[in-house]
C-alpha positions as CSV (number, residue, x, y, z in Angstrom):
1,X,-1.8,-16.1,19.8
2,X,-0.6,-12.1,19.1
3,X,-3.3,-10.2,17.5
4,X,-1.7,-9.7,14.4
5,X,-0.9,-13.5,13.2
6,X,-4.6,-14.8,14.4
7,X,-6.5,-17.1,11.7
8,X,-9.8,-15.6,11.4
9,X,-12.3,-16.9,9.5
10,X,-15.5,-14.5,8.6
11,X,-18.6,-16.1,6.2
12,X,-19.9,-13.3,4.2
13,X,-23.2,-13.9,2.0
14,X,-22.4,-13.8,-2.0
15,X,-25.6,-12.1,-1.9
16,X,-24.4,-9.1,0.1
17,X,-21.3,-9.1,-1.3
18,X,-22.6,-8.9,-4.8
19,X,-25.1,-6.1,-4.0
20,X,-22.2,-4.3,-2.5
21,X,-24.1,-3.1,0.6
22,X,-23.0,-0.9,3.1
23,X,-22.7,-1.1,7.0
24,X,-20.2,-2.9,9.6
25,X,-19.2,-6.1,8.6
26,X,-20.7,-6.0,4.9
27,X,-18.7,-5.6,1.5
28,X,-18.1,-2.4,0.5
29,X,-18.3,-0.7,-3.2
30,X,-14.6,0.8,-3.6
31,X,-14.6,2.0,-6.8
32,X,-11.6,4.6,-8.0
33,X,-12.9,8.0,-5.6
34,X,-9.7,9.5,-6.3
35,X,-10.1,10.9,-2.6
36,X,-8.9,15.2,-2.1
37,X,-5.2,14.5,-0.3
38,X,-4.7,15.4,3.4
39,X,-3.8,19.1,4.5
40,X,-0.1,18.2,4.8
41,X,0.2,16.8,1.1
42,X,-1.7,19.6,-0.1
43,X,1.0,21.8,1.7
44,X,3.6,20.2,-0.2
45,X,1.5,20.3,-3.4
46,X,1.6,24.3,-3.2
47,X,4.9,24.7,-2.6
48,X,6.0,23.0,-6.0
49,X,7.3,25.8,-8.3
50,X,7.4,26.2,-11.7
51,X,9.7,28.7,-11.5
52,X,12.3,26.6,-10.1
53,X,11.8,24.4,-12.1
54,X,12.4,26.7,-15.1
55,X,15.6,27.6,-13.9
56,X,16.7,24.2,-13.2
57,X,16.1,23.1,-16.9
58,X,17.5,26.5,-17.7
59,X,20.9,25.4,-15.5
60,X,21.1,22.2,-17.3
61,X,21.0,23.0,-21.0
62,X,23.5,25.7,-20.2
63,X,26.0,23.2,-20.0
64,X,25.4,22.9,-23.7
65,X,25.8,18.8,-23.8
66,X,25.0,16.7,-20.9
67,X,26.5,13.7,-22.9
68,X,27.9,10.7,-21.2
69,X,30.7,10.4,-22.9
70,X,31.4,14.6,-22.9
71,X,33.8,16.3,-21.0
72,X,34.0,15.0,-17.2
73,X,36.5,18.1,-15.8
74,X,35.4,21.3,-17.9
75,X,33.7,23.5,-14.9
76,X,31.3,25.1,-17.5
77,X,30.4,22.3,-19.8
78,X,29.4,19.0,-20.6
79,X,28.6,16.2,-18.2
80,X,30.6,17.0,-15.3
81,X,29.8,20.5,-15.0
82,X,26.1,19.2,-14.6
83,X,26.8,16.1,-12.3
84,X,28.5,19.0,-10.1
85,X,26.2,21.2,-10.1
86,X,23.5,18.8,-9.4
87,X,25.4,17.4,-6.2
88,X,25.5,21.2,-5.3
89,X,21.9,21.6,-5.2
90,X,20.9,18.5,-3.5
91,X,23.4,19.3,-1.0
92,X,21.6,22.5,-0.3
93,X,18.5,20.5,0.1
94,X,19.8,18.2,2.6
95,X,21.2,21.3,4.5
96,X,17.2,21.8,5.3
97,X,16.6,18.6,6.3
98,X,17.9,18.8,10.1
99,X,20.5,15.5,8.6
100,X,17.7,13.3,7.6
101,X,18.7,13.8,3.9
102,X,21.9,12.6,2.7
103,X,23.3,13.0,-0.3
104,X,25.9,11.2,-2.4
105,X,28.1,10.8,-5.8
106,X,27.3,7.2,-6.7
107,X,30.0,6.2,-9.3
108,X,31.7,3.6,-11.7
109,X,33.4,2.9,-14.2
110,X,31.5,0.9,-16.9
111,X,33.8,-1.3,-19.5
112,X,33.7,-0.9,-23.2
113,X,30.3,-2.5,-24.6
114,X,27.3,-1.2,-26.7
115,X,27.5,2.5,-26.9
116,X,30.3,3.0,-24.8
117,X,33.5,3.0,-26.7
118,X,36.1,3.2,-24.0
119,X,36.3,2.8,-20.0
120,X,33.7,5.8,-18.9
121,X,33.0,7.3,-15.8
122,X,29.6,7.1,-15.0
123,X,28.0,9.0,-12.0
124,X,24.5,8.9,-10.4
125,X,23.7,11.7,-8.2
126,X,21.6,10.3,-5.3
127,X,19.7,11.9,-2.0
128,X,18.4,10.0,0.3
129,X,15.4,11.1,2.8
130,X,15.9,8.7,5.1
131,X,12.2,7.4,6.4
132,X,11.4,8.3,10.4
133,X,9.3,4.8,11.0
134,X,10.1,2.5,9.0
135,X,13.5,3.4,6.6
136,X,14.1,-0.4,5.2
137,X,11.2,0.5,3.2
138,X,12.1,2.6,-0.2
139,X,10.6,4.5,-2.9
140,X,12.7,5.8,-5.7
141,X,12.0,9.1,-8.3
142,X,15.0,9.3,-11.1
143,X,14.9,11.5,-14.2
144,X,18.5,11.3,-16.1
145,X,20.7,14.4,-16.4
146,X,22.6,12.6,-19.5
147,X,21.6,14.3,-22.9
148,X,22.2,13.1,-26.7
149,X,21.5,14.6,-30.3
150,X,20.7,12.5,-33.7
151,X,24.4,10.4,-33.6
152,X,24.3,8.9,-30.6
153,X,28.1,8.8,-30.2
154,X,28.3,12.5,-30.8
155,X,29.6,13.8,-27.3
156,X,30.6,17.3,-28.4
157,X,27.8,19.1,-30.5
158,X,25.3,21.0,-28.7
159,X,22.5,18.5,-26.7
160,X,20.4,21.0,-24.8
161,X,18.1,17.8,-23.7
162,X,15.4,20.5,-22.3
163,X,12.9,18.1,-22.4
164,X,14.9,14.7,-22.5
165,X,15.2,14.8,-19.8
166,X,16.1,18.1,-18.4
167,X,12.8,18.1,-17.6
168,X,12.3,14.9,-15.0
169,X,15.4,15.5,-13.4
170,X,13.9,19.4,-12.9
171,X,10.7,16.7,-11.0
172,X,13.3,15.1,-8.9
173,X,15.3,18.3,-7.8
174,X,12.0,20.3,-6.8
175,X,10.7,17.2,-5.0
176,X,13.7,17.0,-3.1
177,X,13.6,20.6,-1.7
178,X,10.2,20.5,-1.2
179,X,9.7,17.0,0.6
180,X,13.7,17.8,2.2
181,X,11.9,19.9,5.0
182,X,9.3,17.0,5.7
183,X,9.5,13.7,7.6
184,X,8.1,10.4,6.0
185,X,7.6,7.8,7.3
186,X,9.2,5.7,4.8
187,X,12.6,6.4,2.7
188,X,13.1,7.9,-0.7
189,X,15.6,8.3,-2.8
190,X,16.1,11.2,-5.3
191,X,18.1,10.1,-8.0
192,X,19.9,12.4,-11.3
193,X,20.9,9.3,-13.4
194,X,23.7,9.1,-16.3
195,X,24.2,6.7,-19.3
196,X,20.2,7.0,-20.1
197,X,20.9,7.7,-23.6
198,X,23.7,5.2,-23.9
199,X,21.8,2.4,-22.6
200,X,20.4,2.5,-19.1
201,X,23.6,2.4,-17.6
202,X,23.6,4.9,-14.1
203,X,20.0,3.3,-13.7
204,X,21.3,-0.4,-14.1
205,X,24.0,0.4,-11.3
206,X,21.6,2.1,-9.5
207,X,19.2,-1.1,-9.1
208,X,22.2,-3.1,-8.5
209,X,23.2,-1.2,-5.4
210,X,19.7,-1.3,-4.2
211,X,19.3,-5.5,-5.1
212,X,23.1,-6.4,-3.7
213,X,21.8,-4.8,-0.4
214,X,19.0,-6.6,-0.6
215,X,16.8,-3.4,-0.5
216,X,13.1,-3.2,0.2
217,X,12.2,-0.9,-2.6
218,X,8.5,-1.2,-3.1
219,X,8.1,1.2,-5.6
220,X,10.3,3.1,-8.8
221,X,9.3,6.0,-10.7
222,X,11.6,7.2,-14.0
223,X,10.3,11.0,-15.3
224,X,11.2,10.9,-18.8
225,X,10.3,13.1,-21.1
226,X,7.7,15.3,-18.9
227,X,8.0,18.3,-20.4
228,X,4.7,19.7,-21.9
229,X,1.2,18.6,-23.0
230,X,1.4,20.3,-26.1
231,X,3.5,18.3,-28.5
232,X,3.8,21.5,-31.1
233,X,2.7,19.5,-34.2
234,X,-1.0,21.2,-34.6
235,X,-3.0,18.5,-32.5
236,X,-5.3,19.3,-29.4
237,X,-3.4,20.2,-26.3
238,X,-3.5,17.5,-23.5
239,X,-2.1,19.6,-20.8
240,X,-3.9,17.9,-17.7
241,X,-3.1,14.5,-18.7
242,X,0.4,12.7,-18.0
243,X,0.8,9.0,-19.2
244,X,2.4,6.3,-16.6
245,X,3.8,3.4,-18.4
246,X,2.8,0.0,-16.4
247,X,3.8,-3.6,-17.2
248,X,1.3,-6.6,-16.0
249,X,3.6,-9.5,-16.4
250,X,6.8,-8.9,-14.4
251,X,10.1,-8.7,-16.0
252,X,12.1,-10.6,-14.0
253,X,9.3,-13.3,-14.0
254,X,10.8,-16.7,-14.0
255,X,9.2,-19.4,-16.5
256,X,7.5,-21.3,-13.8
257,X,6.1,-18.0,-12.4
258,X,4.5,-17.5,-15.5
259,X,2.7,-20.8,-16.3
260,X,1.4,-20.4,-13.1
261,X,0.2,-16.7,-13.8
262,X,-1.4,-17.8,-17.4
263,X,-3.0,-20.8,-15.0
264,X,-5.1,-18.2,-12.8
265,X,-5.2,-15.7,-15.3
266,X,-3.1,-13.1,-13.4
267,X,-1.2,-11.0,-16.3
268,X,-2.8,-8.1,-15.5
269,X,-2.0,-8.1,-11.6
270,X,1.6,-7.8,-10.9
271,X,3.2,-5.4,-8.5
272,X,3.6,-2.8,-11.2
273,X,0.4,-2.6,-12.7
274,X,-1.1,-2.4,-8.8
275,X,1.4,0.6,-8.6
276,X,-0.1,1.9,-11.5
277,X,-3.3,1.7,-10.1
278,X,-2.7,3.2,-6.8
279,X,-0.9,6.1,-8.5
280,X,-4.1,7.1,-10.5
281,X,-6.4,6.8,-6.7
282,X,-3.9,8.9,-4.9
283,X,-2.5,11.3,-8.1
284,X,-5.5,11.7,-10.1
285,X,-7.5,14.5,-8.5
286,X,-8.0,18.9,-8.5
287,X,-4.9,18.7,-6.1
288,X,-2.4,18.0,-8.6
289,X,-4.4,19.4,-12.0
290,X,-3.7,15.8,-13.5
291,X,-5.5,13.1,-14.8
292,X,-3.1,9.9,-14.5
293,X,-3.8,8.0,-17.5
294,X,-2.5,4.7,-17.1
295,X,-0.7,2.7,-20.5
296,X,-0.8,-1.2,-19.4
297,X,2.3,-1.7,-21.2
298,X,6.1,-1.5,-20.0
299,X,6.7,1.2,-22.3
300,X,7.0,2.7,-25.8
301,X,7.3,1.0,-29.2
302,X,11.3,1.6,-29.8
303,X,12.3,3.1,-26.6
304,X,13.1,2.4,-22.9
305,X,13.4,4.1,-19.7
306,X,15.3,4.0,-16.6
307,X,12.3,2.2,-14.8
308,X,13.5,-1.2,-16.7
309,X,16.2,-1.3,-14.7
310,X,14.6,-1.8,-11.8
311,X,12.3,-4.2,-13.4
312,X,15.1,-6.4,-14.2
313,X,15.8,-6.8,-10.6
314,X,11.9,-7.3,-9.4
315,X,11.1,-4.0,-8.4
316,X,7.7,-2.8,-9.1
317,X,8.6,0.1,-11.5
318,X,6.7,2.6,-13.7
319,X,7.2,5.3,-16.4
320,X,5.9,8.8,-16.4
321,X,6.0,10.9,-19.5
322,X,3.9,13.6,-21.7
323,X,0.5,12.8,-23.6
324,X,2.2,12.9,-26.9
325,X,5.5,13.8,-27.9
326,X,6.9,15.1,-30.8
327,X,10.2,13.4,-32.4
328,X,11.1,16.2,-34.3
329,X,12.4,17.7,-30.5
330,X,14.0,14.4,-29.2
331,X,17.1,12.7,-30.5
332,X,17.7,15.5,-32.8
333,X,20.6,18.1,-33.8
334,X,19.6,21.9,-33.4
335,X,18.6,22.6,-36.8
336,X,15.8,24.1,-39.0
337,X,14.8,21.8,-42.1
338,X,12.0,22.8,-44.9
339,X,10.6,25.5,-41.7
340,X,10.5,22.7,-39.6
341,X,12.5,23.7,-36.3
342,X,14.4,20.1,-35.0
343,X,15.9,19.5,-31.8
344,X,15.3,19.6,-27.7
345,X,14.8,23.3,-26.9
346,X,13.7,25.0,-24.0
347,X,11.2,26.8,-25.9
348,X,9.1,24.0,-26.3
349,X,9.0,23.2,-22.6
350,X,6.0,24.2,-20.5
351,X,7.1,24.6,-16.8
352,X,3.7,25.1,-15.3
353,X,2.5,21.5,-17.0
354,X,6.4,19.8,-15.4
355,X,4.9,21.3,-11.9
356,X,1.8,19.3,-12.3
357,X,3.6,16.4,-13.1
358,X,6.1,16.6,-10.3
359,X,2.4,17.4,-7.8
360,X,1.6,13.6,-9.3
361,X,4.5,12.2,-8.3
362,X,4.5,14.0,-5.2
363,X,1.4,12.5,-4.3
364,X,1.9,9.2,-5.1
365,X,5.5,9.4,-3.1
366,X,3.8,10.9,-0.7
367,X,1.1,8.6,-0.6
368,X,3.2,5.2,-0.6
369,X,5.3,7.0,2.1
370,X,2.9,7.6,4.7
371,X,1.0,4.3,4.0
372,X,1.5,0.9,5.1
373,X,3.7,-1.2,3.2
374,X,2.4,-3.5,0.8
375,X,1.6,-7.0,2.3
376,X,3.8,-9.4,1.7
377,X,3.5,-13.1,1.0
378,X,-0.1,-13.4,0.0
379,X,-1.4,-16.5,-1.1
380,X,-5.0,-18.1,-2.0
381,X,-5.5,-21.4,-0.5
382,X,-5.6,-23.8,-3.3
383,X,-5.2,-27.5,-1.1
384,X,-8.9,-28.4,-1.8
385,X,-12.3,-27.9,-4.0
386,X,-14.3,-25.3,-2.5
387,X,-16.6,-21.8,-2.9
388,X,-15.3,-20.5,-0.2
389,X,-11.9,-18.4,-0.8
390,X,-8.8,-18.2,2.4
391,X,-6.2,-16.1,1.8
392,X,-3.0,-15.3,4.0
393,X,-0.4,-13.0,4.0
394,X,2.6,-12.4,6.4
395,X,2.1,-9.6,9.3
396,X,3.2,-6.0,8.2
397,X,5.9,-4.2,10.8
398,X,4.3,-0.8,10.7
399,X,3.4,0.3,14.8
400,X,0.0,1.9,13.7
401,X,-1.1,-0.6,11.2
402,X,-4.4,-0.9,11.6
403,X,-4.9,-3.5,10.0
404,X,-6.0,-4.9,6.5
405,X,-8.9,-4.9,3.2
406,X,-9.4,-7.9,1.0
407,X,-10.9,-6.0,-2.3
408,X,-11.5,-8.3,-5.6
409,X,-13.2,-7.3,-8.8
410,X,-14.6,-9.2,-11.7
411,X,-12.3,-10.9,-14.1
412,X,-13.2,-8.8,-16.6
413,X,-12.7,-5.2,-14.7
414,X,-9.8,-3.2,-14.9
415,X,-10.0,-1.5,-11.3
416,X,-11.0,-3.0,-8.0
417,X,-14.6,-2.7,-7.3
418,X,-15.3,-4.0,-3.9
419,X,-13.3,-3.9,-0.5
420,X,-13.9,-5.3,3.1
421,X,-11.7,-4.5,6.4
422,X,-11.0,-7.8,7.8
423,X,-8.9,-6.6,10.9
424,X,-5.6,-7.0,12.2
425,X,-5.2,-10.5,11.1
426,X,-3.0,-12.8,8.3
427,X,-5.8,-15.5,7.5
428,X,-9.2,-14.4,6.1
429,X,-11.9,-16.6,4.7
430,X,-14.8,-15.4,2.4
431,X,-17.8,-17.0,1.3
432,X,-17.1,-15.9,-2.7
433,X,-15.6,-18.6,-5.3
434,X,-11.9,-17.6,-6.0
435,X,-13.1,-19.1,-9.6
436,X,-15.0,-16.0,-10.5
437,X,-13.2,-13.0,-9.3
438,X,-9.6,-11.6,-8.5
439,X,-8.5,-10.8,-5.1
440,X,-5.9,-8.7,-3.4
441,X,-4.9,-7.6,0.0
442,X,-3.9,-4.1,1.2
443,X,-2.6,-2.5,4.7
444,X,-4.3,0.6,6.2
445,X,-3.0,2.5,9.3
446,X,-4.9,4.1,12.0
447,X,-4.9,7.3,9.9
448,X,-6.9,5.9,7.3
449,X,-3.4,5.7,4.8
450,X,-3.8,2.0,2.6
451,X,-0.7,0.1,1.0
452,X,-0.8,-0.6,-2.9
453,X,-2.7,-4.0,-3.4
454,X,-0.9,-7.5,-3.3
455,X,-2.4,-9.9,-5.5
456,X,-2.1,-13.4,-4.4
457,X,-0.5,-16.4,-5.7
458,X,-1.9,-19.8,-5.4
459,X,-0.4,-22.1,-2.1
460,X,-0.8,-25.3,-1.1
């Protein structure tokens, strides 16, 4: 039988396990080590500019509104102007890229319905770095271009949107120039998304494109509203923290995916919050000037980002934005009321803090990129009474996959604590009671790179 699909079935002591000792063959203490990156991310990592990224947010509130239903043919203002200029960046971009970036105006008309008062054009603006070893596999970065002041229907006063969310889509532009000159090994897409504001709408189509072709995107990031650590309202500055947004129980979960997820107690192990775990290993670190703090919850009281979309459809998805914000700058008119200055201003934007946050996500795109895949089709044998624990996943397609860890923790731990490398195999058996701890599997290549963790779901 090939290598890769042989049932193996290793006995390893509780004892050693539990005492977490070191050596070939014995569990290992994993831990969060948040490891320094590799000399080529820290390349990209340096050449991230906040002055760029300054003058993109600069660009984009020049247009005065970005809103979605705002002028769509005026070459100096309102939506259009920005969607145009965007596409003229990117294309730039690509022109670096020796044709493995392509870029494209992703477009449609949505219907009247909640916020949309007649038949709108809405348009995504969308690079893709198409992936050198294995491009089926994708991860996505959006920020939306689409702007808005108090009246959400108001499409012609001024909407600078600096912050929301001139800001991530500043992320998504500089990551694109700077990763546009490199070659991963897996695909991403660079997305300027519309119709935020109005309800999710360039983001819902996006997913849509991405699920009818029944894409393989293994991961989704939405930077929204990433544009300083100091929310301006007297408290403590947080400058070296960004928040990412991670739900535990999926979305799209069906009903009978869920009893059996309350059954084995897995709310706090689905494919997002294991994204959001990996993120803080790879992103967390003197590299990017950040510390990752993950929120285990899909995202704020009251509000919703582009990230849902791709929930909706099963993706693993997650939301980055700033430590605290201050609501007097979002949602707001321009105005000054009882010395209190209201609306999204440039002014309040910090462009060295958006430069750490687009490091983050470069190194968690990065990261996944380079890495394995995450396994697919784990399960935990459940057919019979036993302390012993089998689990099984399906072979990954990746030429230098090296093979693959089993890690678990306590049921009561946030993080994984404990890993072993099992080999190139798809069947492992451990001498530890499935009972008492959670398990997952990851992929690591012959460089070392590991895949997020797959938790398992019970089999028969």
């Amino acid at each position: 039988m090939a290598k890769s699909t042989r049932r193996t079935f290793l006995t390893v002591s509780a004892a050693t396990i539990a005492a977490g000792v070191s050596g070939e063959g014995e569990a290992l203490a994993a831990g969060r080590h948040h490891p320094s990156p590799a000399p080529e991310l820290r390349a990209i990592l340096r050449e991230i500019d906040p002055k760029r990224i300054e003058a993109t947010i600069r660009r984009l509130v020049a247009f005065g509104t970005r809103h979605t239903l705002s002028v769509q043919d005026d070459p100096e203002r309102g939506i259009g102007a920005a969607r145009d200029w965007l596409f003229a960046e990117l294309q730039r971009y690509a022109a670096t890229s020796s044709g493995r970036m392509t870029v494209e105006l992703q477009s449609f008309i949505q219907p009247v319905s909640s916020r949309i008062p007649v038949p709108t054009r809405i348009t995504n603006v969308v690079a893709t770095l198409r992936g050198s070893v294995t491009p089926q596999r994708v991860y996505v970065v959006t920020g939306h271009y689409d702007s808005r002041v108090t009246d959400v229907m108001d499409a012609t006063s001024d909407a600078p949107g600096a912050d929301d969310d001139a800001s991530g889509v500043a992320v998504v532009l500089e990551l694109a120039r700077v990763l546009a000159t490199r070659t991963p090994e897996a695909t991403i897409v660079f997305g300027a998304v519309a119709g935020e504001e109005q309800g999710l709408y360039g983001s819902d189509h996006m997913a849509q494109v991405f699920k009818d072709a029944a894409a393989d995107v293994q991961a989704m990031f939405s930077n929204d509203i990433v544009g300083t650590g100091n929310a301006h309202d007297g408290t403590a500055n947080d400058a070296r923290t960004v928040r990412l947004f991670v739900e535990g129980v999926p979305t799209a979960e069906t009903a009978a995916e869920a009893n059996i997820r309350r059954s084995v107690g897995g709310e706090n192990d689905g494919p997002s919050r294991q994204l959001g775990r990996f993120v803080d290993d790879v992103a967390s670190n003197d590299q990017t000037g950040m510390r990752v703090r993950q929120i285990w919850r899909r995202d704020r009281y009251l509000r919703g980002s582009d990230h849902i979309s791709f929930l909706l459809r099963g993706y693993p998805a997650a939301r980055f934005t700033e430590p605290r914000e201050n609501f007097a700058h979002e949602h707001q008119d321009v105005r000054v009321e009882n010395g209190v200055q209201y609306g999204d201003l440039i002014e309040f934007c910090d462009f060295n803090y958006i430069a750490r946050v687009a490091r983050v996500n470069a190194a968690a795109l990065w990261a996944l990129a380079q890495a394995p895949g995450t396994p697919k089709g784990v399960v935990i044998d459940t057919t019979q009474l036993t302390n012993e624990t089998t689990l099984r996943w399906q072979p990954n397609p990746e030429p230098d996959l090296a093979g693959y860890e089993i890690v678990w923790r306590e049921t009561t731990a946030p993080e994984w604590t404990h890993s072993r490398k099992v080999g190139n195999v798809t069947t492992f058996t451990i001498d530890l009671s499935k009972d008492n701890v959670f398990f997952g599997v990851r992929a690591l290549d012959s460089s070392g790179n590991r895949s997020p963790v797959a938790a398992p779901q019970p089999s028969s």
